[in-house]
Every structure is written in C-alpha cells, then in structure tokens.
Steps between C-alpha positions, in 0.01 A plus 500: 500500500629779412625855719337803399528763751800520782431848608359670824136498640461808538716879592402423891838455671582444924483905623396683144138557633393382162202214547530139383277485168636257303472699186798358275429139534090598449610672187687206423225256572269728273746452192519149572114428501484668170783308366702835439871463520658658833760734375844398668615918541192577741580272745650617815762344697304368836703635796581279831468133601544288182414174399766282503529223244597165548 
C-alpha cells in the first residue's frame, strides 16, 4: 500500500467560521477513483493534532 495524499480535509479550522466540507480529501478521492495521479504541490499541510507513528 502505498500513500497518496497527506494533506488537510478541508480550509475549516477551530474559530475561522469556515464549515467542515471535506473538500481536499473529496477531490482527492475523485482523482483516485479515476486512477489520476494526485499531484504532490496541491496538497496542503493539515493543521493541529497529528498522527503519530509508531
């Protein structure tokens, strides 16, 4: 298995008013159903709690 996408879920942060959509990773999920590559330079840091690996 492979990574493809470590970016955020959406622009929504704690406090910016903006609503949770999940916009990047459904653009991401579109790509990957149409076996398009995900382009490394449009993914956006995600911001906060982190998962921590072992």
């Amino acid at each position: 298995m492979e990574c493809v996408y470590r970016g955020q879920l959406d622009d929504s942060r704690p406090g910016n008013g903006i609503e949770v959509s999940g916009k990047d990773i459904r653009e991401v999920c579109e790509l990957l159903w149409h076996r398009t590559e995900v382009p490394a330079q449009n993914q956006t840091p995600s911001i906060g709690c982190n998962i921590k690996w072992k």
